[in-house]
C-alpha positions as CSV (number, residue, x, y, z in Angstrom):
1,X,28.8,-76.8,-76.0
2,X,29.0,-78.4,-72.5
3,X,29.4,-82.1,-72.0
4,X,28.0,-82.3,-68.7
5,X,25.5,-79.7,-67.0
6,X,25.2,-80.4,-63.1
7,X,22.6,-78.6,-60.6
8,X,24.6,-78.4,-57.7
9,X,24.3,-76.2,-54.6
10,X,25.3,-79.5,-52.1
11,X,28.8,-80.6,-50.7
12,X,28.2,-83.7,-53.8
13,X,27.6,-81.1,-56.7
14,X,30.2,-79.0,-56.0
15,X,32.7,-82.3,-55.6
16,X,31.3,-83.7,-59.1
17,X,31.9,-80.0,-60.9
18,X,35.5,-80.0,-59.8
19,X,36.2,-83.9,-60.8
20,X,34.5,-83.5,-63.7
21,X,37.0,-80.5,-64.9
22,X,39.9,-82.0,-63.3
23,X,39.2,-84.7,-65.8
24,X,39.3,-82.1,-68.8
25,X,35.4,-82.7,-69.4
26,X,33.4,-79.4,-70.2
27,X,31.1,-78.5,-67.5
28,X,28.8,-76.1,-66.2
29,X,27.7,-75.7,-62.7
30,X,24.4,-74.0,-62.1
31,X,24.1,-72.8,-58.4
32,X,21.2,-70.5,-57.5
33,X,22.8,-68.1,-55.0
34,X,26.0,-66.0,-54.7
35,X,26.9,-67.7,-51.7
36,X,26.9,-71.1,-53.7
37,X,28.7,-69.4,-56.5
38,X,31.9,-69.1,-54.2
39,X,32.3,-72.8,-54.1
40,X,33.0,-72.9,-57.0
41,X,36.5,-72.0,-59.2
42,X,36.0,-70.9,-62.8
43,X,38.4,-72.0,-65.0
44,X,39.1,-73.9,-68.7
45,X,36.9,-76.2,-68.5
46,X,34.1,-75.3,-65.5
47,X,31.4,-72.4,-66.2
48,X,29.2,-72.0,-63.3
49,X,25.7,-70.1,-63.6
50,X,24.3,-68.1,-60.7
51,X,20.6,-67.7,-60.8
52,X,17.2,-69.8,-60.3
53,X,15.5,-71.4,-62.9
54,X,12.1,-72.4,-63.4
55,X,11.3,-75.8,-66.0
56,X,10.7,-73.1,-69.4
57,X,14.3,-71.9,-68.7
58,X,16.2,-75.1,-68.1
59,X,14.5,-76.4,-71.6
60,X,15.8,-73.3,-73.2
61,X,19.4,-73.7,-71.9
62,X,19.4,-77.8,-72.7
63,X,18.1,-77.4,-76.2
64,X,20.8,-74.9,-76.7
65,X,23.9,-76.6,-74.8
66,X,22.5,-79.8,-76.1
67,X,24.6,-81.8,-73.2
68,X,25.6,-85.3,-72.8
69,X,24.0,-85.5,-69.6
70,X,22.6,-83.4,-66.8
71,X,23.2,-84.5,-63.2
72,X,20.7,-83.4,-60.5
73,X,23.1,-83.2,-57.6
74,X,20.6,-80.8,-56.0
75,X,19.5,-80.7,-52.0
76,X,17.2,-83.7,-51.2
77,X,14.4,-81.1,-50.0
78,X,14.6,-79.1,-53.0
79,X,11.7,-81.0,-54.2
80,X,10.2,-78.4,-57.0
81,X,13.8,-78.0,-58.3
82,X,14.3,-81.4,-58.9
83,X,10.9,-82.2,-60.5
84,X,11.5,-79.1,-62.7
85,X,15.0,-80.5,-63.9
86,X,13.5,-84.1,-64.5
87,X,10.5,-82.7,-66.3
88,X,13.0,-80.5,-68.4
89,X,14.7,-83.4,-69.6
90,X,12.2,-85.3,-70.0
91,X,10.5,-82.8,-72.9
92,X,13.9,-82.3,-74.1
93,X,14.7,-85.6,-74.3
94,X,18.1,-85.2,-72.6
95,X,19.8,-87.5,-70.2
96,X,18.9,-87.0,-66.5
97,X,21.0,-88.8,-63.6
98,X,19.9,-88.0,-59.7
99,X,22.9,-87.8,-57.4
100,X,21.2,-88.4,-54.4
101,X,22.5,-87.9,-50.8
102,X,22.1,-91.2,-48.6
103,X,20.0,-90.9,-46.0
104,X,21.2,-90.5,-42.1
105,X,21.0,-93.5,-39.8
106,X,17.6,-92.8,-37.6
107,X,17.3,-93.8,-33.8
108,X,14.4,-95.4,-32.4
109,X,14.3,-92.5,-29.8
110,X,13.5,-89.7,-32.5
111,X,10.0,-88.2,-33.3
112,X,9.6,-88.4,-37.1
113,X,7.3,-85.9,-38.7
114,X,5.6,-84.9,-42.7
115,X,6.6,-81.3,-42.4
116,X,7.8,-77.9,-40.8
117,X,3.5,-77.8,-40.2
118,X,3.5,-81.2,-38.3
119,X,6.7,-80.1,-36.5
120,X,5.5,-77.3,-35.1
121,X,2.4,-78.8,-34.2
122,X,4.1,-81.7,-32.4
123,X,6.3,-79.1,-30.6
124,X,3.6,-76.7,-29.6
125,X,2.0,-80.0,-27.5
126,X,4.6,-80.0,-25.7
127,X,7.3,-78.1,-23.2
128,X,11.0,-76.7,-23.4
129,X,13.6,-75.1,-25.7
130,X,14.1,-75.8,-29.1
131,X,17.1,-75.7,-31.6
132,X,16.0,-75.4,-35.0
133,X,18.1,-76.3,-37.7
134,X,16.3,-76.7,-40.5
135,X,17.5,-73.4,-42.5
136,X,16.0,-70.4,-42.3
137,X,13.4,-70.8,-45.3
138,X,11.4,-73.1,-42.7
139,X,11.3,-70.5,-39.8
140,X,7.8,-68.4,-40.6
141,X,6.0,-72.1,-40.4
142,X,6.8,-72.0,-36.5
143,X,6.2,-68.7,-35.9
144,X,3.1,-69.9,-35.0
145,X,3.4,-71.9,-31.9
146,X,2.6,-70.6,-28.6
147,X,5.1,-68.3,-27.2
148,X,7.6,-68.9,-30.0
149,X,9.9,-66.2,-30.0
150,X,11.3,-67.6,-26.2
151,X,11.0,-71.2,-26.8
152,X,13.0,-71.3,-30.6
153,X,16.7,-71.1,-31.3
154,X,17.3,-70.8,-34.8
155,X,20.4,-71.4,-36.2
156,X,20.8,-70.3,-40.2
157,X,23.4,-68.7,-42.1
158,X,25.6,-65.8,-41.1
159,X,24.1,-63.8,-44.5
160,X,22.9,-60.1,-44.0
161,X,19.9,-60.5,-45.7
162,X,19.1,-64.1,-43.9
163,X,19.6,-62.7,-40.7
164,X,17.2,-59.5,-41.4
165,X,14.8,-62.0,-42.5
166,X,15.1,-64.0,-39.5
167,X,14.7,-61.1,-37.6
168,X,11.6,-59.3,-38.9
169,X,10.1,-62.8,-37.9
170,X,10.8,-62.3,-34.4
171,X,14.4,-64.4,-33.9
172,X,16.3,-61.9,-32.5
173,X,19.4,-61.7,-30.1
174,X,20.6,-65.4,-28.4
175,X,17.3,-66.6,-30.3
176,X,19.0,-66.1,-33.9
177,X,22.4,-68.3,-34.1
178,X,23.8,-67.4,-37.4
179,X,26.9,-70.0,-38.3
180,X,28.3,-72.1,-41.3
181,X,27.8,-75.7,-41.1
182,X,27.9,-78.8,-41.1
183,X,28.6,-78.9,-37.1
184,X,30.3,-81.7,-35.3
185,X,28.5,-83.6,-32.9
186,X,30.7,-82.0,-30.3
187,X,29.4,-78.5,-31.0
188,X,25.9,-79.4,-31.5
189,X,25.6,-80.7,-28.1
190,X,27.5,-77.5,-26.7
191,X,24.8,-75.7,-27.8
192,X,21.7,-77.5,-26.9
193,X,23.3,-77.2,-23.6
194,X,24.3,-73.3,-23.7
195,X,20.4,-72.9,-24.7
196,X,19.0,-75.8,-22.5
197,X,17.2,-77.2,-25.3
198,X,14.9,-80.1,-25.1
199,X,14.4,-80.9,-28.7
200,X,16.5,-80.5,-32.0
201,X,14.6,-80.3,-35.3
202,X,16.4,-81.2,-38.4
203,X,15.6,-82.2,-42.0
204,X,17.0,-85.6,-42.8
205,X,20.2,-84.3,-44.9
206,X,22.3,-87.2,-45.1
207,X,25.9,-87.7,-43.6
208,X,27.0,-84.7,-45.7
209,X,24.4,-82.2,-43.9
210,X,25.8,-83.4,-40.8
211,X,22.5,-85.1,-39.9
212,X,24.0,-88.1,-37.9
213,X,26.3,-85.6,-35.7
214,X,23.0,-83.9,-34.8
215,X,21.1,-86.9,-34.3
216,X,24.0,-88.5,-31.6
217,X,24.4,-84.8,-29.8
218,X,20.9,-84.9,-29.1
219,X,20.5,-88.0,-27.6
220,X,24.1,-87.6,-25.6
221,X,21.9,-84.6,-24.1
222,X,18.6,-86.1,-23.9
223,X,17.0,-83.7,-26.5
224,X,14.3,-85.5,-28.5
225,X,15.3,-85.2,-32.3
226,X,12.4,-84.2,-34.3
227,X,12.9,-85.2,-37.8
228,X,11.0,-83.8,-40.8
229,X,11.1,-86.4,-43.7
230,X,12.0,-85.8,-47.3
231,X,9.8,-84.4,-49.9
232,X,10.0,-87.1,-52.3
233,X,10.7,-90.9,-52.4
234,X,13.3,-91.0,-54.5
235,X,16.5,-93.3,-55.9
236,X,19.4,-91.9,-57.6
237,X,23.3,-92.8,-57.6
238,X,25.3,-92.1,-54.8
């Protein structure tokens, strides 16, 4: 039996999996992609878990590891994972801890925003290029602003299968920017210059998402940060 099971998929989760078994505590990371998976080293005292889970299956796996705890160290805007994690422990009566990502420092000059569906409204009232770096799960809600597909610069992973999906929504060629982040605030601003962009959209991911380096290389280039809130109001550890 486990000691500790921890939802990671974040820069924290992955940090807390490896302390953890450095510290000879039995662990098991569950991280819902491949990608994720390679953050991760297997060894004595660390199982990871590839695979999404809905609220039925994490009950099954709690009532059978029967763990000490379970930390949610899960991304801030994975909102239905995080309720389905606190509503699993909750029926199975098992201890749930949220290791929650700090929130970036906001600047005065920054348009703040619900959602991708306010976003894209706000931007489509107005004129100039756009970086878009909110992942590429968010792209088909501003695939319906006027003339989209030359005003938009997405920037997502460098996966085959992200990329295809980017591209059968209509980012294609300079448009699609597929990289590994977090960026610098260096080469942020290098590239809402290379793409001339007016505004930068971002998800408020805390200092680990590099949201504070995107923040500061928009306004060194007098982009207007667009910033979608988080899905819940929540507290949690550090």
């Amino acid at each position: 039996m486990y000691k500790v099971l921890v939802f990671a998929g974040t820069t924290e989760g992955y940090e807390i999996c490896r302390f953890l078994a450095d510290h000879k505590i039995e662990t098991k990371g569950f991280v819902a992609t491949e990608y994720g998976s390679k953050s991760l080293t297997e060894n004595e005292f660390l199982t990871v878990q590839t695979g999404r889970l809905d609220a039925a299956d994490m009950e099954e796996v709690f009532l059978q590891e029967k763990p000490e705890m379970v930390l949610d160290a899960t991304h801030p805007y994975a909102a239905e994972v995080t309720v389905n994690i606190r509503t699993a422990c909750e029926n199975t009566q098992t201890a749930y801890y949220r290791v929650l990502r700090e929130a970036g420092e906001h600047e005065n000059r920054a348009v703040y925003v619900d959602s991708v569906k306010a976003a894209a409204d706000y931007l489509n009232q107005t004129q100039g290029n756009v970086l878009l770096t909110t992942g590429s799960k968010e792209l088909a809600g501003f695939t319906g602003m006027k003339d989209y597909q030359n005003r938009l610069y997405a920037r997502v992973l460098s996966l085959p299968n992200v990329m295809k999906a980017c591209a059968e929504l209509g980012f294609e060629g300079k448009h699609l920017i597929g990289m590994q982040g977090p960026f610098s605030r260096e080469l942020n601003a290098a590239m809402l210059r290379q793409y001339d962009c007016r505004y930068l959209v971002t998800k408020d991911t805390g200092k680990a998402g590099g949201f504070q380096d995107k923040i500061d290389a928009a306004l060194e280039c007098d982009a207007v940060p667009v910033i979608i809130g988080r899905p819940l109001k929540e507290e949690g550890m550090s």
